[in-house]
Every structure is written in structure tokens, then in C-alpha cells.
C-alpha atoms as one frame of an Amber mdcrd trajectory, in Angstrom:
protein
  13.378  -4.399 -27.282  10.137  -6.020 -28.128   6.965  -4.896 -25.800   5.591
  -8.074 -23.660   2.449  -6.733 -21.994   2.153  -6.973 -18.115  -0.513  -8.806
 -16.722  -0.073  -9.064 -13.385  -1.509  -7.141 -10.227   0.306  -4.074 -10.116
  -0.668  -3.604 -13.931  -4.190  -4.316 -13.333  -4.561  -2.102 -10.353  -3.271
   0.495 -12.841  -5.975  -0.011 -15.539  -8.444  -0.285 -12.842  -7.079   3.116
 -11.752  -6.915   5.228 -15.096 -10.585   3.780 -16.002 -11.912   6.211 -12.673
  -9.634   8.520 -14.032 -11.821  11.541 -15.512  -8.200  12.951 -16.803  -5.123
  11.465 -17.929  -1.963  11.237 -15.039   0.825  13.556 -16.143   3.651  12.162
 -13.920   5.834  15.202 -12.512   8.397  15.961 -15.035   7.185  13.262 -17.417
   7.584  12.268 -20.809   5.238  13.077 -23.205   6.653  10.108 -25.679   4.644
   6.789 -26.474   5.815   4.591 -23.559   5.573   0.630 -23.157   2.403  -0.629
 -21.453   4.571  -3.936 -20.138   6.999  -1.811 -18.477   5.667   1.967 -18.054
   9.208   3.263 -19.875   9.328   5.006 -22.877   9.865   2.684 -25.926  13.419
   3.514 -26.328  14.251   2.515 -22.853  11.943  -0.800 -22.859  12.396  -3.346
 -19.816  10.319  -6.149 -20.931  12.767  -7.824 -22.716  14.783  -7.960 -18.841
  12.191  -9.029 -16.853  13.379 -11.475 -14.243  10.659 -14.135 -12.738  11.804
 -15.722  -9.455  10.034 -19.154  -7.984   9.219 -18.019  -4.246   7.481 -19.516
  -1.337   6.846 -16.284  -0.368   4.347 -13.796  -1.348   3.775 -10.370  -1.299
   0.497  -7.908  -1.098   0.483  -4.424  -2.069  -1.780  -2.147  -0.661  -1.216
   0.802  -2.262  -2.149   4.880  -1.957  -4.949   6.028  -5.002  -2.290   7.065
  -7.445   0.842   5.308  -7.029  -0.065   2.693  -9.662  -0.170   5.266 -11.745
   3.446   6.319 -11.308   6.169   5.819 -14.116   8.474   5.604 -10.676   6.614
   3.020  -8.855   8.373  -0.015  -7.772   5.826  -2.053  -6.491   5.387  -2.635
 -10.225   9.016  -4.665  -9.813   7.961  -6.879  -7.229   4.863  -7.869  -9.088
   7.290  -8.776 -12.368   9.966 -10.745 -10.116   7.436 -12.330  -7.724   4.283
 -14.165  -9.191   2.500 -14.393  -5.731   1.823 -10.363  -5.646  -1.201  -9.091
  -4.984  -2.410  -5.508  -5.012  -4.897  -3.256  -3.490  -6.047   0.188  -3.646
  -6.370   1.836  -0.429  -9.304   3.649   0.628  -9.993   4.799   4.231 -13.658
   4.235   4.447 -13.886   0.541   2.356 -11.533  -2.243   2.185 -11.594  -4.754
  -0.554 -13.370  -7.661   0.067 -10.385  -9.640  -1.947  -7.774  -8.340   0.142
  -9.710 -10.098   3.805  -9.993 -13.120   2.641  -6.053 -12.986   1.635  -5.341
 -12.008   5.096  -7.693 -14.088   6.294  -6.846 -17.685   3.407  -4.952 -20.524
   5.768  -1.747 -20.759   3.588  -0.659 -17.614   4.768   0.982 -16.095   7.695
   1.280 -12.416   6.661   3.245  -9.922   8.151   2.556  -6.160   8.237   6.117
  -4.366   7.313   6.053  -1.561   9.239   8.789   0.233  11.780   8.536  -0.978
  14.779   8.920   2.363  16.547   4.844   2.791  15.981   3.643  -0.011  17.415
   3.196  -1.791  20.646   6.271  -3.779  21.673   4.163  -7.126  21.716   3.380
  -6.973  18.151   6.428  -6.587  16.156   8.793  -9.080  15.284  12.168  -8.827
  13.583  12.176 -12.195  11.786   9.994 -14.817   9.917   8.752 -18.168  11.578
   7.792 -20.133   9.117   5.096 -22.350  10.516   3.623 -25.633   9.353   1.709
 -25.395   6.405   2.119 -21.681   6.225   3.864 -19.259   3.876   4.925 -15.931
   4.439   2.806 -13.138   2.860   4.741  -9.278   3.345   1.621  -6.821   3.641
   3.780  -3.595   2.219   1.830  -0.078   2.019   3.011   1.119  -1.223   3.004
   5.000  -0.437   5.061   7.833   0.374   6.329   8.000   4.103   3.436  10.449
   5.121   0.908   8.295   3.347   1.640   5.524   4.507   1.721   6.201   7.656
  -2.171   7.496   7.458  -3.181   4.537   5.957  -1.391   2.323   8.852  -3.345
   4.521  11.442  -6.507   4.281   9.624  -7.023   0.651   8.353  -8.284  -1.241
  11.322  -8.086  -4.540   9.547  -4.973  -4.327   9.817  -4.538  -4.631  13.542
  -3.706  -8.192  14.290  -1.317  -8.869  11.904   2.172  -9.015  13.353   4.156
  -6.433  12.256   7.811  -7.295  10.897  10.197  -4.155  11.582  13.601  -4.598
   9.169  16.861  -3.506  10.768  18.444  -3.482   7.311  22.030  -2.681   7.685
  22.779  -0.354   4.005  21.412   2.602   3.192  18.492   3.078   0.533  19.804
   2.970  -3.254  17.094   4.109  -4.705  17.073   7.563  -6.628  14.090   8.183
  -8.427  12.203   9.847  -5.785  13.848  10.792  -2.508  12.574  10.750   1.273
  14.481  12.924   3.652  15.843  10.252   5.294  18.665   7.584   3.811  16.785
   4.700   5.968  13.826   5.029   4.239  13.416   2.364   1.510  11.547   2.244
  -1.949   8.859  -0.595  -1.504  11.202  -3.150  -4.077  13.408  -2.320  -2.081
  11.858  -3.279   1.209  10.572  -6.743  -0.884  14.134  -7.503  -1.244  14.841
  -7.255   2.552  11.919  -9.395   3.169  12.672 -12.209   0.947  15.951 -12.258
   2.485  14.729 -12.671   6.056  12.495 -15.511   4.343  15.315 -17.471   2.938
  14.903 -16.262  -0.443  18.359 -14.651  -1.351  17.958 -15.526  -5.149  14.594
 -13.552  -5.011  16.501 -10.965  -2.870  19.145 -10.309  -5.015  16.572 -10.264
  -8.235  14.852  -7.372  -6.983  17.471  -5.485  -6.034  19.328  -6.245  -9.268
  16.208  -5.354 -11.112  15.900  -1.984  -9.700  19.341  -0.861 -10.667  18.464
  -1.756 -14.245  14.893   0.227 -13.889  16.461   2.987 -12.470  18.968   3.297
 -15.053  16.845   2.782 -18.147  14.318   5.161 -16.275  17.125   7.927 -16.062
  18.552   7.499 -19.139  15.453   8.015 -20.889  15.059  11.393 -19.135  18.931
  12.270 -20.578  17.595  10.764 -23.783  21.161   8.725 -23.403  21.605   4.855
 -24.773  21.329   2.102 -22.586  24.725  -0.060 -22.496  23.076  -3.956 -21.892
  27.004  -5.002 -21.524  27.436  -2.427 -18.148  27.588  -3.571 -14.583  24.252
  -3.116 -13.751  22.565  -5.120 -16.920  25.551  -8.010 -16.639  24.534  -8.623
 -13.060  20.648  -8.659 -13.418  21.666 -11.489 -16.526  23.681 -13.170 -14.273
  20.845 -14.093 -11.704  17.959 -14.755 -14.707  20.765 -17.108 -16.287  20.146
 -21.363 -14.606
């Protein structure tokens, strides 16, 4: 598959990230092969040539823990392809990006801090999206593992009056390239999916979550060092949705 190099957020972020870098990231079992700037895979297993782009009203911002651009696992890197309104953030608990307050802060957005409820005051969480006049929805998702993320929820302040938007999604988490303890914990595409589909997105919602089954199985595959079958259920779906 031809290489199409990524130029959104996420990817940014990342070169932003391995410029401070004063050694390179060896991801934890890792390949050592050439892999694909566009996608992060190794050439092989390229994605490019699958990416999906979706037309949303909806947005997303990543604010995400000091290395997790930087790893080959990272879905946030998914919502950025699918979803041209993502923005992303590193997180740092003594400075905040300038750029990221004035998002929070820009008129055409109503954002919505996805967090579980359980944390929070009762008067701040909500389950659902109101879409007001002249407003679009803008999920604030802290791109982390569970432990980190909940540190940088208890330590960034700006964060305070947002609403926060606690999912009650009904399945159980899909994803298999890195594992919390718990089943209702979701990867953060996966949590992107849930959102657009409380926005009235489903095409979006289905995108992502087609677009993670391919990722995950080209990202697998390439650690088997097995073919990728484009005709399996998987790839056929993900075509499905990108075809008008």
C-alpha cells in the first residue's frame, strides 16, 4: 500500500514529541522494521491506503499524557484520521497550552469533559448532548492510561467547569492491543465512537469503530509477520462505510 503522510494533530503532537526526545521511543515489544510515518505500522502492514474521513459536526480534543503520541498502539491517532475537527494537546501539570483555552474557551463550541461520572459532583455530569444554538459539540478525551488519566483530571484546574459527559455504553471494550483490568474500560477511539453516537453521528460512530478493527488487525498481524486478507470481515466492513 502506498505511504500518504499524516498531517493532522495527533501526528504533529508526535513530531513535536520525538524533537524533546534526547533518545529514540522503543515501544514495548516493538518492531525494529522501517514503519510508515502516515500510519505508525510497519510497511508491510500499511493503513494509509484505508483511511476513512468522516464529515462531522462534532469535534474532538485530545489532551494527551507525555508519551502516548509516541505509541505504535495509540488510538487517538484514529480519531484524528476519521475526524478532521481533532485537536491535540500534551499534558503537563504545571502549564497548559495557551491553544488548548482558547478552544475551550472559542463560542462555536460546547465541550464536554468525558469522564465517569462516579468522580465528580452529581451537578456536573450529564449523560447526553444538548446541542444548543449555534454550538457544536467538542469531546475533551484524556488520552492516557486509567491511572494517568485520572491524575491529570485531578490536577488540571482548567478543566473544572466543563460539564462532564459520563457514557453508560452498553458492550464491553473490543479493543486488544493493550489491556486495562477492567472490560468497561474503553480505548480512547473507542470512547470517540460512543460520543459521536450520543451526538447523532452514527456514520462517524460506526467509522471509528470499524477502523479500529482494521488497525488492530494489521497491527497484530504484523507482530505474527502474517498477510493481511483486504477481502475479510473486518476490511469489507470498514469499505463498506468509506464507499457513498
Amino acid at each position: 500500500m502506498a505511504e500518504i503522510k499524516a498531517t493532522h494533530a495527533v501526528a504533529r503532537l508526535r513530531t513535536a514529541r520525538i524533537a524533546r526526545s534526547s533518545k529514540p521511543f522503543l515501544a514495548r515489544g516493538g518492531s525494529r522494521l522501517a514503519h510508515c510515518e502516515g500510519c505508525r505500522l510497519v510497511m508491510s502492514h500499511c493503513l494509509c491506503a484505508l483511511r476513512p474521513a468522516v464529515p462531522t459536526q462534532a469535534g474532538v480534543c485530545l489532551i494527551m499524557c507525555d508519551i502516548e503520541p509516541l505509541k505504535p498502539s495509540n488510538t487517538g491517532w484514529l480519531i484524528a484520521d476519521v475526524v478532521a475537527d481533532t485537536a491535540a494537546f500534551g499534558w503537563a501539570r504545571t502549564d497548559v497550552d495557551p491553544a488548548l483555552l482558547a478552544m475551550l474557551a472559542d463560542p462555536q463550541w460546547q465541550p464536554y469533559l468525558v469522564f465517569p461520572g462516579e468522580f465528580v459532583a452529581a451537578e456536573r455530569v450529564v449523560t447526553d448532548v444538548s446541542m444548543q444554538a449555534g454550538k457544536r459539540p467538542l469531546f475533551v478525551l484524556l488520552d492516557a492510561t486509567w491511572p494517568e488519566a485520572r491524575k491529570m483530571f485531578r490536577k488540571s484546574p482548567y478543566l473544572d467547569h466543563l460539564p462532564v459527559l459520563s457514557l453508560q455504553p452498553e458492550q464491553l471494550s473490543r479493543y486488544r492491543l493493550r489491556r486495562s483490568k477492567r472490560e468497561d474500560h474503553f480505548c480512547t477511539s473507542e470512547v470517540a465512537a460512543l460520543c459521536m453516537e450520543l451526538a447523532g453521528e452514527p456514520h462517524a460512530a460506526q467509522t471509528l469503530e470499524a477502523y479500529l478493527d482494521v488497525f488492530t488487525t494489521h497491527y497484530l498481524q504484523a507482530k505474527q509477520q502474517m498477510p493481511i486478507d483486504l477481502e475479510d470481515e473486518v476490511h469489507l466492513r470498514l469499505q463498506g462505510l468509506r464507499e457513498p
